[in-house]
C-alpha positions as CSV (number, residue, x, y, z in Angstrom):
1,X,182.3,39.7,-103.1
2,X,180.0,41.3,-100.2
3,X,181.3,42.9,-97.4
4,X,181.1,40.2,-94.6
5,X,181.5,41.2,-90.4
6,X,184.1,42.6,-89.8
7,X,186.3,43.5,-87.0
8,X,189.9,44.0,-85.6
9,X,193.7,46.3,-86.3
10,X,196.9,47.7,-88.8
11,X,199.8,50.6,-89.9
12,X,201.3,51.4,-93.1
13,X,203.9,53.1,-95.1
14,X,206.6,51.8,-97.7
15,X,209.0,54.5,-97.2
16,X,211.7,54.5,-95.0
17,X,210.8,56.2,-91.4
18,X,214.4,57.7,-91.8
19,X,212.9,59.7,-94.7
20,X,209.5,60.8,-93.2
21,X,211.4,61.8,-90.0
22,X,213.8,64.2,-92.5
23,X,212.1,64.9,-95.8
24,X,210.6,68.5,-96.1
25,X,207.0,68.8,-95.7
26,X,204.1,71.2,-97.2
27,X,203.2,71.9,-93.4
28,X,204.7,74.7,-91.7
29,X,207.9,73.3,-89.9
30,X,207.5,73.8,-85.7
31,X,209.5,76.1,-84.4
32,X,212.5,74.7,-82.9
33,X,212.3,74.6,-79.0
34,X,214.6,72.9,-76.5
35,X,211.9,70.3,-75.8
36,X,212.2,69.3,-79.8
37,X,215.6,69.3,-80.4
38,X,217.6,66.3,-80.5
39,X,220.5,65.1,-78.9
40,X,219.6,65.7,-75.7
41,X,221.7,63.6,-73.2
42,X,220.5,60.4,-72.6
43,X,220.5,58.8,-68.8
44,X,222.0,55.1,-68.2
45,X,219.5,52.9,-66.2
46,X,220.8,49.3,-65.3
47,X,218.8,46.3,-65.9
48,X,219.2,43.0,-65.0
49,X,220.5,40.4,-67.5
50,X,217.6,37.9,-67.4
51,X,216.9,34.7,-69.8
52,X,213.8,35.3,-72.0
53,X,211.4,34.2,-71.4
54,X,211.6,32.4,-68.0
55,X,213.0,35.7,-66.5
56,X,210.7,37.8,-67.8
57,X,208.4,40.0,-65.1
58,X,206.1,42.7,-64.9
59,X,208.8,44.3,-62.5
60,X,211.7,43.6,-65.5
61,X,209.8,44.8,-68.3
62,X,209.1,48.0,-66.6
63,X,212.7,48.8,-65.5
64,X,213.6,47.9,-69.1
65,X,211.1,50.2,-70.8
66,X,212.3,53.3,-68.7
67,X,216.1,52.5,-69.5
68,X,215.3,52.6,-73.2
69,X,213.0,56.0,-73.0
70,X,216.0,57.2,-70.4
71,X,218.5,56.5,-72.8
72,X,217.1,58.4,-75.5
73,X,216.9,61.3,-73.5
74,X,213.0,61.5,-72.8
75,X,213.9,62.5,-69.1
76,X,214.7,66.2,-70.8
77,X,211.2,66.7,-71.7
78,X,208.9,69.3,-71.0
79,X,205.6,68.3,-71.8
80,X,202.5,69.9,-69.7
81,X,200.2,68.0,-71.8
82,X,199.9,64.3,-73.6
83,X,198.0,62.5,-76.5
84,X,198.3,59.5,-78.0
85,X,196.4,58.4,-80.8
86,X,196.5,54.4,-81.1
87,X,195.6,53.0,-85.0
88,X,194.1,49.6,-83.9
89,X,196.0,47.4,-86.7
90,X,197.1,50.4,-88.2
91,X,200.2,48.2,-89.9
92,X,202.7,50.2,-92.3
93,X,201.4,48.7,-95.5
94,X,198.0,50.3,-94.1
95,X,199.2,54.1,-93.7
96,X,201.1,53.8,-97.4
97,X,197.9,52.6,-98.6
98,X,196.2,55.4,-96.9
99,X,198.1,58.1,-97.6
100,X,198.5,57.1,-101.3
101,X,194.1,57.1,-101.0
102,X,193.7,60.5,-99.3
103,X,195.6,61.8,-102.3
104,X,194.3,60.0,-105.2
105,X,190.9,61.2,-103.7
106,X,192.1,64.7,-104.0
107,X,192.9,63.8,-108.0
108,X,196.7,63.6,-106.9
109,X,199.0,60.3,-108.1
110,X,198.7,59.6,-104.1
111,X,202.0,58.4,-103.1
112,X,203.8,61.8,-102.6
113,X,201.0,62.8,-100.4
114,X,201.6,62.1,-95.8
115,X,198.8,61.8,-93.6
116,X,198.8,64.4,-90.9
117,X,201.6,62.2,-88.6
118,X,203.8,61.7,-91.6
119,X,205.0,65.6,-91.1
120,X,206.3,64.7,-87.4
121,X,210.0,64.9,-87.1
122,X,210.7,62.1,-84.9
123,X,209.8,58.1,-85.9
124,X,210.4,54.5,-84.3
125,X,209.8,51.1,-84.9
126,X,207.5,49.4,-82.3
127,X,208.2,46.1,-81.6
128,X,204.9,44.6,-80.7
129,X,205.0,41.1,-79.7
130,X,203.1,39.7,-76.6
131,X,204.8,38.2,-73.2
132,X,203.7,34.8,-74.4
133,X,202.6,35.5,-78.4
134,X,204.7,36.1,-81.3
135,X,201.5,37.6,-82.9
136,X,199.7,39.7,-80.4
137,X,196.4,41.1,-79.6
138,X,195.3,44.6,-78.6
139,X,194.8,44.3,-75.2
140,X,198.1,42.6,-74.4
141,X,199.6,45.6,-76.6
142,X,197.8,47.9,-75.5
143,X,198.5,47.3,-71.8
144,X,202.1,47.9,-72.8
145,X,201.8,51.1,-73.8
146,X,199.2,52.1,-70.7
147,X,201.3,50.7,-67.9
148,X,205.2,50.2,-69.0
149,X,205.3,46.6,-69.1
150,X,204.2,44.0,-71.7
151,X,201.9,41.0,-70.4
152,X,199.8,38.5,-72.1
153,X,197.6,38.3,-74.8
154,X,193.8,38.6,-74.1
155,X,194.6,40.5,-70.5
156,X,194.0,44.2,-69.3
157,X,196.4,45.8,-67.8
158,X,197.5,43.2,-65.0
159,X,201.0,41.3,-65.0
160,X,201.9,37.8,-67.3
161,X,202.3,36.5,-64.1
162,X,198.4,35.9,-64.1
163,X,197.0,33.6,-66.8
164,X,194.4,34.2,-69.4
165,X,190.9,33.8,-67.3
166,X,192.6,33.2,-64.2
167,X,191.5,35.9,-61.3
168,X,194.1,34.2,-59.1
169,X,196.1,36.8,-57.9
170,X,194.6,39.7,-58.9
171,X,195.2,41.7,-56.1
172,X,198.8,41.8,-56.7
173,X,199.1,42.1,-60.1
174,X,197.1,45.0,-61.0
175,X,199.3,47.5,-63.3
176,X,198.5,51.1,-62.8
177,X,198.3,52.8,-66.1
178,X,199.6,56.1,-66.9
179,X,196.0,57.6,-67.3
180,X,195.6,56.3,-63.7
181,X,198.6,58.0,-62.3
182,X,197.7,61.1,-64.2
183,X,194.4,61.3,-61.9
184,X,195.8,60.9,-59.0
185,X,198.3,63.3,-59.6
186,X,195.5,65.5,-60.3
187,X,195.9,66.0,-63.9
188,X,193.1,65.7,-66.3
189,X,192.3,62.4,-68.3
190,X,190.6,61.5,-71.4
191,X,189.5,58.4,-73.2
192,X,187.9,58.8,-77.1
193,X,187.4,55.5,-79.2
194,X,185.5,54.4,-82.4
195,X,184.9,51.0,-80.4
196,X,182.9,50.5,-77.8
197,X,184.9,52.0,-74.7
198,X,184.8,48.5,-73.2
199,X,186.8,47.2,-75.6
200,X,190.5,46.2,-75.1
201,X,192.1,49.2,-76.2
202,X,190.5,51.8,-74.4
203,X,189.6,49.2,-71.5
204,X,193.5,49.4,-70.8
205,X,193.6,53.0,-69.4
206,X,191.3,52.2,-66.8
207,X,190.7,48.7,-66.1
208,X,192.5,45.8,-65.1
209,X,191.0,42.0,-66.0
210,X,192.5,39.0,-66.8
211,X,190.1,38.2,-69.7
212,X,188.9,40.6,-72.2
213,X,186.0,39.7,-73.1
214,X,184.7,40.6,-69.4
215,X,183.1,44.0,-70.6
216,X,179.9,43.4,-68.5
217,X,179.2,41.7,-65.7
218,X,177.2,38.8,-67.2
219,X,180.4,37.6,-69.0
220,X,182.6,37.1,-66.0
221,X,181.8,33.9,-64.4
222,X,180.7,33.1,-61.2
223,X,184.0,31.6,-59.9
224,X,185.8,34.6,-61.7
225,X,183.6,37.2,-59.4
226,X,184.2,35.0,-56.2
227,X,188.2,35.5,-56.5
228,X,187.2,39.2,-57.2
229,X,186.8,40.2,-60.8
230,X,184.4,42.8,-61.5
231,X,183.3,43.4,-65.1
232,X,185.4,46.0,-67.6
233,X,182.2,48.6,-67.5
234,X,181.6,49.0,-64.0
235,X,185.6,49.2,-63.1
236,X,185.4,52.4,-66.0
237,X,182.8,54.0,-64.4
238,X,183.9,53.2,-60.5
239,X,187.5,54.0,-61.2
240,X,188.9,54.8,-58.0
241,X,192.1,57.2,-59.1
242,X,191.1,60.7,-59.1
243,X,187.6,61.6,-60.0
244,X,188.3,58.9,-63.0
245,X,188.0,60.6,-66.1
246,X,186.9,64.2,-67.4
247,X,186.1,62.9,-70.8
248,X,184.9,59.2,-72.3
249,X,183.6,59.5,-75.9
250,X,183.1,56.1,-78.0
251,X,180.6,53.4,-77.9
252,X,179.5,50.5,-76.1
253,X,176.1,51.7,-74.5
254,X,174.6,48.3,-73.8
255,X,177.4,47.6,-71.3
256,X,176.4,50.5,-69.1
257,X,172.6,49.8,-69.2
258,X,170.7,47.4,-67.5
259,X,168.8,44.9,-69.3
260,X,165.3,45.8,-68.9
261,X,166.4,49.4,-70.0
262,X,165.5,50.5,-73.7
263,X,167.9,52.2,-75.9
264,X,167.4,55.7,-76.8
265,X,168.4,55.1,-80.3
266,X,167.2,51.5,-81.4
267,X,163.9,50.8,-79.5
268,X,164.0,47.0,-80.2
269,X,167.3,46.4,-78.3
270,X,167.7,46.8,-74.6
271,X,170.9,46.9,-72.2
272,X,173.2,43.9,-71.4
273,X,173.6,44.1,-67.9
274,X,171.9,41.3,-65.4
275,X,172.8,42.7,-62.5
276,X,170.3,45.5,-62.4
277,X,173.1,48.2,-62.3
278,X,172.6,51.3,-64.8
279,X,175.8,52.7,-65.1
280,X,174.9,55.5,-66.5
281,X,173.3,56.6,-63.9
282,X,176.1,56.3,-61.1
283,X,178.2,58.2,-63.5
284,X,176.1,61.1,-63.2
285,X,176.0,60.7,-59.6
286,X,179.8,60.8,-59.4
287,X,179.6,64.1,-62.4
288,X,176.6,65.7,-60.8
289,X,177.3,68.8,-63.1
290,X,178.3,66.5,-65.9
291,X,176.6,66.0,-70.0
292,X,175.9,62.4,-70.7
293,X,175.4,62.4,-74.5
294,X,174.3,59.4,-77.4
295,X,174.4,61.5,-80.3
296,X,176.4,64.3,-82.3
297,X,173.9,66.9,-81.8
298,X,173.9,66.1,-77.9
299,X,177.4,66.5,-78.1
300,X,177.9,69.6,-79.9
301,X,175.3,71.4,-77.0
302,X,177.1,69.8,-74.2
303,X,178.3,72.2,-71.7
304,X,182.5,72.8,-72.8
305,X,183.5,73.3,-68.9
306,X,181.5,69.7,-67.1
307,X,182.9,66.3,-67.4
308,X,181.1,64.5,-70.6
309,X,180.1,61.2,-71.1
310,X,179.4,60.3,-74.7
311,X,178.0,56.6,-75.7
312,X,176.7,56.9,-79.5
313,X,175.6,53.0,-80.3
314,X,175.2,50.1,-78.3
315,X,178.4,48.4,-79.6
316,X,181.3,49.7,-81.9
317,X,180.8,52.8,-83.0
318,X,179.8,53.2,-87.3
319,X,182.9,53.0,-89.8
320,X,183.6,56.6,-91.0
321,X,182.3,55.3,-94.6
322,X,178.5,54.2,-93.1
323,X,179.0,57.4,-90.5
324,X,176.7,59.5,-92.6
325,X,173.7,57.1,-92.6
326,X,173.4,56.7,-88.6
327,X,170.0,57.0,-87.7
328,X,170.6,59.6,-84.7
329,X,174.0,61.1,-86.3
330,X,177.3,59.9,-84.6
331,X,180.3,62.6,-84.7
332,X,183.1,61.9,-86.5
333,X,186.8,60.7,-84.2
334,X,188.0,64.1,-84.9
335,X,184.8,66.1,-83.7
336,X,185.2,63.4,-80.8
337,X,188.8,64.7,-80.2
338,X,188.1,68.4,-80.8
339,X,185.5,68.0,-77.8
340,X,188.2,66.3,-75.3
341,X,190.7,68.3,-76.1
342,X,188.8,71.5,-76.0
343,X,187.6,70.7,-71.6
344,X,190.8,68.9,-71.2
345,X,193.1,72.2,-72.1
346,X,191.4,74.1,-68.8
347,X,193.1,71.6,-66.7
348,X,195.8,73.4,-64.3
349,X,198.2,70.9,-64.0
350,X,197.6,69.1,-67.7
351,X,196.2,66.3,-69.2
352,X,196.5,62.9,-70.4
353,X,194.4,61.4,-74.0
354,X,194.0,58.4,-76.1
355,X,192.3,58.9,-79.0
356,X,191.3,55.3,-80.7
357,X,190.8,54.7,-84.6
358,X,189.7,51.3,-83.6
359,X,187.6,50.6,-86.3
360,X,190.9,49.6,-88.8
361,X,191.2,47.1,-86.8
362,X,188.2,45.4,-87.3
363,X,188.1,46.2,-91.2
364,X,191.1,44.1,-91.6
365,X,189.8,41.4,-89.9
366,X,186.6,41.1,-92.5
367,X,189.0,41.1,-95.2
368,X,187.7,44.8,-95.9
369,X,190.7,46.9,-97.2
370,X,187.9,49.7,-98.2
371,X,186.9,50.8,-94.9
372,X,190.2,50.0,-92.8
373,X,191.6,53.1,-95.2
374,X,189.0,54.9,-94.6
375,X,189.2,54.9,-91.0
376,X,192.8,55.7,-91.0
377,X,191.8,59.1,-92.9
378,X,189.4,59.8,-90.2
379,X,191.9,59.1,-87.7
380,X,194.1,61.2,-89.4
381,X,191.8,64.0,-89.6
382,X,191.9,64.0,-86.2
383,X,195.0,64.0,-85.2
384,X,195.3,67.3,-87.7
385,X,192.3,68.3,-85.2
386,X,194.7,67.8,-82.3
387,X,197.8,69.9,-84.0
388,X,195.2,72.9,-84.7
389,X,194.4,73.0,-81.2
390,X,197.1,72.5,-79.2
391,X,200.7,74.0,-79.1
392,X,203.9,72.9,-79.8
393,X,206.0,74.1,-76.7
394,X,203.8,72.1,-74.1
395,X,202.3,69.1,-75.8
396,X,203.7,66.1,-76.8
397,X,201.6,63.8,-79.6
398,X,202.4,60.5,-80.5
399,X,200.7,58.6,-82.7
400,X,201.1,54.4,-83.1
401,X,199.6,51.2,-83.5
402,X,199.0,48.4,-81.5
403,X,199.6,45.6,-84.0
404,X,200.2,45.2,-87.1
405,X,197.3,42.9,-89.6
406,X,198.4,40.7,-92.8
407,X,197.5,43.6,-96.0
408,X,199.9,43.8,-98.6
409,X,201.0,45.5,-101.6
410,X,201.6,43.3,-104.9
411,X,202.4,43.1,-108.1
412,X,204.2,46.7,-109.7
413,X,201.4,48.9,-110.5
414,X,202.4,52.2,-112.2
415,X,202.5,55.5,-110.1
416,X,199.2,56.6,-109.4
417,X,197.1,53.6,-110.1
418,X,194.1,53.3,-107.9
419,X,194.9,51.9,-105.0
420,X,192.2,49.8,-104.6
421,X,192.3,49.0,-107.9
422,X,193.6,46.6,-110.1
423,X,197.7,46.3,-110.7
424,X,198.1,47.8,-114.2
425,X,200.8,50.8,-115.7
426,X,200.4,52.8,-118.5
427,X,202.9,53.6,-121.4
428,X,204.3,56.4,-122.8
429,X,201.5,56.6,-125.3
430,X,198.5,56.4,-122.5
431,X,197.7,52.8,-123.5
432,X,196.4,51.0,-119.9
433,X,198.8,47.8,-119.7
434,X,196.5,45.3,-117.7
435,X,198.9,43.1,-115.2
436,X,197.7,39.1,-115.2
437,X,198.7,36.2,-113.3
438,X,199.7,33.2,-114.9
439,X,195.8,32.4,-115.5
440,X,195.7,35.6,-117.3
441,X,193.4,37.2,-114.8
442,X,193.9,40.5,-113.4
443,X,194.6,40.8,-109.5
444,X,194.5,43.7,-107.1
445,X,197.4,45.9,-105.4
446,X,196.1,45.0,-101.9
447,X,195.7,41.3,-100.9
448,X,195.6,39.9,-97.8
449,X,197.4,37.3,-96.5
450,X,194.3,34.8,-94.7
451,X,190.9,35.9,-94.0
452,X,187.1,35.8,-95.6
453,X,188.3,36.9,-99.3
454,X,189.4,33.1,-99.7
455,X,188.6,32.0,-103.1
456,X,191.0,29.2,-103.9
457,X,188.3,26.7,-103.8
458,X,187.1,27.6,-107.5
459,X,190.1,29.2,-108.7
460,X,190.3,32.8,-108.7
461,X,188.0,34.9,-110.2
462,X,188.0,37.2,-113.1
463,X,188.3,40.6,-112.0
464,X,187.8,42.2,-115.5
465,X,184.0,43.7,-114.6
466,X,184.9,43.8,-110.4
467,X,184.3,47.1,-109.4
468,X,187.3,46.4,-106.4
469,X,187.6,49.8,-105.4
470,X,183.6,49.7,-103.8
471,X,183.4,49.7,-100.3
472,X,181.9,46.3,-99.9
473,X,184.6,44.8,-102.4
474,X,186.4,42.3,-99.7
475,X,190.2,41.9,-101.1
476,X,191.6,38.1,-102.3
477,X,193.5,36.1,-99.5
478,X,195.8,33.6,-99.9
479,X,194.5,31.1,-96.4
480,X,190.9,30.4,-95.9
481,X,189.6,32.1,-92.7
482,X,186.5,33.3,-91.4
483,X,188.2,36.2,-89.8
484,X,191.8,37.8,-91.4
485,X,194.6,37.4,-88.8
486,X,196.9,40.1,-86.9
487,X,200.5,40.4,-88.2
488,X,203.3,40.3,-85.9
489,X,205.3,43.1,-88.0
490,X,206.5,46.0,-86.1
491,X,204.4,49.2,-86.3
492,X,205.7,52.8,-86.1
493,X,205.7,55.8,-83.8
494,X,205.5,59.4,-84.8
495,X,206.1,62.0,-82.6
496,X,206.3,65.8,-82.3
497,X,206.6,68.1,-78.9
498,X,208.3,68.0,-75.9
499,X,210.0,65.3,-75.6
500,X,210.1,63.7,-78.9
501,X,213.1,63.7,-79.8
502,X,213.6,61.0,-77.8
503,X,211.8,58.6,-80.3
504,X,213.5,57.3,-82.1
505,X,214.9,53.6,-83.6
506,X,214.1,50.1,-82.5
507,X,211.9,49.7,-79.1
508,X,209.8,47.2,-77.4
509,X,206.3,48.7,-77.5
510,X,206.4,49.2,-73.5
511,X,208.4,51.8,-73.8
512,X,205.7,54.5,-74.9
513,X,204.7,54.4,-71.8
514,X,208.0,55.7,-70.3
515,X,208.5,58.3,-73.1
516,X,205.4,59.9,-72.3
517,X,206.0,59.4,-68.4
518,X,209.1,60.8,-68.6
519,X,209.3,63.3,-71.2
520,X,206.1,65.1,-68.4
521,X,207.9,66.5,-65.6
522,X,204.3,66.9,-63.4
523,X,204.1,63.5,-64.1
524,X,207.1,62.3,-63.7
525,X,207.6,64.1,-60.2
526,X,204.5,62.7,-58.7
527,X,205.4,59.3,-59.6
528,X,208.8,60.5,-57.7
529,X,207.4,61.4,-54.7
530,X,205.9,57.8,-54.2
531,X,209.7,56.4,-53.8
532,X,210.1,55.0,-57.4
533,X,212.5,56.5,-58.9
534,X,216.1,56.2,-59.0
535,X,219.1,58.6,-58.0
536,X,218.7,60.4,-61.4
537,X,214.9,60.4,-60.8
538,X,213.6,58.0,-63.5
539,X,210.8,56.0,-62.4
540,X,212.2,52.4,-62.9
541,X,210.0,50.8,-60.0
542,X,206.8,49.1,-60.7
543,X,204.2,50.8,-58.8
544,X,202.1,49.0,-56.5
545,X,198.6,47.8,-57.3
């Protein structure tokens, strides 16, 4: 099978996240500080009884979020400094998969090797599901995580009480997100994605739109603009809070450049924009002294103490497999994160990052297990990127998905069997025992449960001379769909730094947002000061738009 398009999210691991929070690792343990060491005291915050979902608010769900973080005693944090890396569908069955590929690729069996997250001492579960979805999507999710309080699918960072499309009521229901409130504070932000920056993750940390899809401004209709909507690229760029962000690395070029502009890199495509704007351009207007880069050799000579602007394709970024062959050379997600990180750390008063794999995501959704595991690695090389450059005492790192996506593990293939491979075990003597289905045909380890690898029609096919571990090979699935599904698992949390040790067991996915709010004092004392805290001085009030 042909790889087909692909796009959108998943996590993965089979063990228990009781043992990776306790087994030994091959990493240096961190030293033990206060900020890392459990059983801190946990603070009681009281929350209304409500009935789901008719009681549900943006207002509940954000008092709700901060009595869980609370609780687990994030308020004793000390983090100067935040990151957290998001795997877009990075589901648990995706980071076992992954792990167990990073070491085969190293000529290891694979499943005693952890990813660079799997050595953090503290693990959750993330409960993922949207205000009005069992299944979500990645903006509804990721606008949890961004502003404290879940809301509906499709929508950026504005409350459910606003319906998908709808600009009714805008005004009212923005939600600030954290990376907002970090800016006005004074701190430093960042924003680095694999996808274009538009898109829904990344498009949560600084924008606020009840569709989407909205990422320029000839997408948002006419009636939508009237009632005040203004596209997803434009509200990046004019951010009010702060001086908006010191760093934005990812793609999505077209969306900042007019359409009668031609891009630097592909000289047969233009921008997207009909309204004449070229984004770009007020960008460097608002960052006089700042580096507006579209490839990795621009990047690499970009001045390390000026704002930087980096847009490396005109839509999502290259998969970390076809990386290599880009035309004008994109840098990799942890070259992307070295360069935040390393004009973020100046910052007086801290800083605030996502860092996006987003690209897993959208491998899932063609069906493409190949390149979804791929991009985990990368994102996991950089999040080893972020731990080499930043330091225990003062940082807190969290990494997490936003959804989960339908990839499986089947059959019982012996330890060390290719991953990608074909279920089979060998015996005692070395003899290969192929594993059949009742047809007698071999099947592979990771299936998927709908999506483009549909072959039912005309029976499944004979895998025998299938080369299923090549990156094009799209894996079986069991429904018929153009585009595989997310899954509506929970996803996990990993955590080390200040603050951590507050994560820990079951939560709704919201309340990220309040253990990194609250496990930064700065932070956590500025959002104080505007009157929305309690007695103990947990922020448990909404803020206001």
């Amino acid at each position: 099978m042909s790889l087909q398009p692909l796009t959108k999210c998943a996590l993965a691991a089979t063990v228990t996240l009781a043992v990776a929070a306790c087994a030994s690792t091959r990493l240096p343990a961190p030293a033990p500080t206060p900020a890392a060491t459990p059983a801190a005291a946990g603070v009681a915050v009281d929350v209304p009884d409500i009935r789901h979902p008719e009681g549900e608010s943006a207002s509940w769900w954000f008092r709700d979020g901060a009595a869980q973080a609370a609780a687990n005693g994030a308020m004793q944090g000390t983090a100067r400094n935040v990151i957290l890396f998001v795997g877009d569908g990075m589901s648990l069955p995706t980071v076992a998969a992954a792990r167990i590929l990073q070491g085969q690729l190293r000529g290891e069996p694979g499943e005693e090797n952890r990813l660079a997250w799997e050595h953090f001492p503290a693990t959750a579960l993330s409960k993922t599901y949207n205000t009005d979805q069992q299944t979500p999507d990645s903006a509804g999710t990721m606008s949890a995580m961004a502003t404290g309080a879940k809301t509906r699918a499709g929508m950026i960072s504005v409350a459910q009480s606003m319906y998908f499309g709808d600009c009714t009521g805008l005004g009212e229901a923005r939600l600030t997100s954290l990376w907002e409130q970090a800016a006005d504070a004074g701190m430093a932000t960042g924003v680095v994605t694999t996808t274009r920056i538009t898109h829904a993750t990344p498009a949560s940390t600084l924008a606020h739109s009840p569709n989407r899809n909205w990422e320029n401004d000839t997408q948002v209709p006419a009636e939508a603009k009237a009632l005040g909507c203004t596209d997803i690229a434009r509200q990046i760029v004019e951010n009010p809070h702060g001086n908006g962000p010191l760093v934005m690395l990812g793609g999505g070029r077209a969306h900042f450049m007019p359409s009668d502009q031609v891009d630097p890199e592909y000289p047969d495509r233009t921008g997207q924009r009909g309204d004449g704007r070229d984004l770009v351009a007020l960008w460097q207007q608002r960052h006089p002294q700042g580096a507006y880069v579209w490839n990795a050799e621009q990047l690499a000579a970009a001045p390390a103490d000026a704002p930087l602007l980096g847009l490396f394709e005109p839509g999502h970024m290259q998969y970390e497999h076809d990386r290599p062959r880009d035309p004008a050379g994109e840098p990799s997600l942890a070259e992307m994160t070295r360069a935040a990180i390393s004009r973020l750390a100046a910052a007086p008063e801290g800083f605030v990052l996502l860092v996006e794999g987003g690209r897993i995501d959208h491998a899932h959704h063609g069906g493409n297990a190949y390149r979804a595991l791929t991009d985990t690695l990368a994102l996991s090389d950089a999040v080893q990127a972020a731990l080499d450059m930043t330091s225990r005492e003062d940082t807190l790192i969290l990494v997490t998905a936003d959804h989960a996506h339908t990839m499986s593990f089947v059959g019982y293939p012996g330890r060390g069997n290719p991953i990608l491979g074909t279920v089979a075990k060998t015996d005692r003597d070395g003899n290969v025992e192929q594993a059949t289905d009742r047809d007698g045909l071999p099947y592979t380890t990771l299936v998927y449960a709908n999506g483009p690898g549909y072959v039912g029609d005309d029976g499944r096919p004979d895998l025998s001379g299938v080369d299923t571990t090549g990156p094009d090979y799209l894996q079986e699935a069991t429904v018929p769909m153009g585009s595989e599904t997310h899954g509506g698992d929970d996803v996990g949390i990993w955590a080390i730094g200040p603050g951590s040790h507050a994560i820990r067991g079951s939560v709704e996915q919201n309340a990220i947002y309040h253990f990194m709010l609250q496990s930064t004092p700065y932070l956590r004392e500025a959002f104080c000061a505007t009157g929305g805290c309690n007695a103990d001085g947990v922020p448990v009030e909404l803020p206001r738009p």
